[in-house]
C-alpha positions as CSV (number, residue, x, y, z in Angstrom):
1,X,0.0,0.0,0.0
2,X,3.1,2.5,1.0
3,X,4.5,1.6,-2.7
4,X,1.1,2.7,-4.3
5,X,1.1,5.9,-2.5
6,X,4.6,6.6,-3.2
7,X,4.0,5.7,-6.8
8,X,1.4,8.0,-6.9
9,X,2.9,10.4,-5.5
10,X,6.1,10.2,-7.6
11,X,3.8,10.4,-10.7
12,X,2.2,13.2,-9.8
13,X,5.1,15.1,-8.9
14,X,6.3,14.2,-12.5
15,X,3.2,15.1,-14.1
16,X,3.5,18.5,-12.2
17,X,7.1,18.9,-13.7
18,X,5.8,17.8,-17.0
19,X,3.2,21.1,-17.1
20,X,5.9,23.6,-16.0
21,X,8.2,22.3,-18.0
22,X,5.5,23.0,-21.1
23,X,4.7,26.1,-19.4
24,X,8.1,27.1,-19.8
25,X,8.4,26.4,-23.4
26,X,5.4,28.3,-24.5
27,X,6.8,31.2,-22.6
28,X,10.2,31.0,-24.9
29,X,8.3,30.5,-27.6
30,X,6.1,33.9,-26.9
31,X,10.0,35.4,-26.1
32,X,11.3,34.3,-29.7
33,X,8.3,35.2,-31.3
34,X,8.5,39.2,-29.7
35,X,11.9,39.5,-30.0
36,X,11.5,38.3,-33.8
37,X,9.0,41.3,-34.2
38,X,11.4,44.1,-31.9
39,X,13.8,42.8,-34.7
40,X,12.0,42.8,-37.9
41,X,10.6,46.8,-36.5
42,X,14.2,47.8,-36.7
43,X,15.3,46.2,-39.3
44,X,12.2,47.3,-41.8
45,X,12.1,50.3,-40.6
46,X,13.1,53.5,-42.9
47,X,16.7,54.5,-41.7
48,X,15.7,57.6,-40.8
49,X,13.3,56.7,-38.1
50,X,16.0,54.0,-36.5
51,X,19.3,55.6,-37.6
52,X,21.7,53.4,-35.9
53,X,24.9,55.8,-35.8
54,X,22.9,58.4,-34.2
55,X,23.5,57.9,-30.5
56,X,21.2,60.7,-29.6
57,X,18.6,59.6,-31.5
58,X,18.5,56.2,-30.6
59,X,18.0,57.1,-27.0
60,X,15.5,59.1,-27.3
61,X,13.3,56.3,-29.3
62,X,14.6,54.5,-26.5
63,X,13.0,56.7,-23.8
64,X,9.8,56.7,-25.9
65,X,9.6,53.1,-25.6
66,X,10.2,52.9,-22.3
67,X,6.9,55.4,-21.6
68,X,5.1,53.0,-23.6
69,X,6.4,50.0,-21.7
70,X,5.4,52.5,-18.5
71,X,1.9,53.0,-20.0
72,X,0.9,48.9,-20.7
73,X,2.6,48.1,-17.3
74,X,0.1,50.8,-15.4
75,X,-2.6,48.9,-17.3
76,X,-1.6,45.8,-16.1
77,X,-0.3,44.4,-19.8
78,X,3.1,42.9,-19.0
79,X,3.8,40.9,-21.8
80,X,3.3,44.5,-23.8
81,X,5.4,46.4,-21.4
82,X,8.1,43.5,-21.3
83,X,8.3,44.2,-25.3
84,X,8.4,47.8,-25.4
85,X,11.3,47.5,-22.6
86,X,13.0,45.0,-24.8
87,X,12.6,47.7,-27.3
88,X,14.4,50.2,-25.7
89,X,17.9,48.3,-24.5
90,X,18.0,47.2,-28.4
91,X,17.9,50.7,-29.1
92,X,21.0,52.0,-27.0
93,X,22.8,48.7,-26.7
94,X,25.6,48.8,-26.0
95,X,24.9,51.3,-23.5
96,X,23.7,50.5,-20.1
97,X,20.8,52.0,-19.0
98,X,19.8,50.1,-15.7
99,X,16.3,51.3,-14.8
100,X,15.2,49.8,-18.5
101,X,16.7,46.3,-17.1
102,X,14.8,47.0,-13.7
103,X,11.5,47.8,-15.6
104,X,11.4,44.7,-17.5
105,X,12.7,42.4,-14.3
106,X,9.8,43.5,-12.5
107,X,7.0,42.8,-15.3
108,X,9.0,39.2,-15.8
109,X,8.8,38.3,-12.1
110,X,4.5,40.2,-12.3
111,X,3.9,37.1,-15.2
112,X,6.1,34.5,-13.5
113,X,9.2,34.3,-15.1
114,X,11.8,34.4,-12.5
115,X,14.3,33.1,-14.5
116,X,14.7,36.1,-16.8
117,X,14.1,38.6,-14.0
118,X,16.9,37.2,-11.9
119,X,19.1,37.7,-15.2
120,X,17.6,41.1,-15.9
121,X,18.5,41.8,-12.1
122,X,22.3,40.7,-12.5
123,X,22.7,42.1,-15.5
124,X,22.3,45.7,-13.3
125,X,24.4,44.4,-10.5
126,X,27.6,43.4,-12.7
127,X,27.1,46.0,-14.9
């Protein structure tokens, strides 16, 4: 009788895994998909909105994206802030602008995903 409880607790606990693990996936999978779109924006857009040598210029889209992101998280949409964010650091990469890392760690831990706000969170401390 112990062995059928254990058993059924061991597949449970498995089964449990299972659906995170599948959780997890789908949440890559949304990841790829929006930083497929962040990347196809910038890349299709006229060079004269995104002109890439133009620090100045790319910061300030930059800030706009980041009000945008600050707009969608007030409204509670997090995967729409997390983009707009994501936005933004591809816009002054390489520069470091931490408060654009610490906006999008907290909308990753608000849907869940620990794992990329703990990276968003040491990217700002060993930066």
């Amino acid at each position: 009788l112990k062995s059928i409880k254990d058993l059924s607790s061991s597949i449970s606990e498995f089964q449990n895994k299972i659906e995170k693990f599948g959780q997890e996936c789908k949440n890559l999978e949304r990841d790829v998909f929006e930083a497929r779109i962040v990347i196809k924006k910038l890349l299709d857009e006229p060079s004269d909105i995104y002109p890439l040598s133009d620090v100045r210029t790319n910061v300030r889209i930059a800030m706009e994206c980041r009000e945008i992101g600050n707009l969608a998280y007030e409204q509670g949409k997090y995967h729409d802030a997390i983009t707009k964010y994501s936005e933004s650091i591809l816009m002054i990469s390489p520069l470091s602008y931490e408060s654009f890392y610490a906006s999008r760690s907290l909308c990753y831990s608000l849907i869940k995903d620990y794992r990329k706000s703990i990276e968003d969170c040491e990217y700002i401390l060993n930066s």
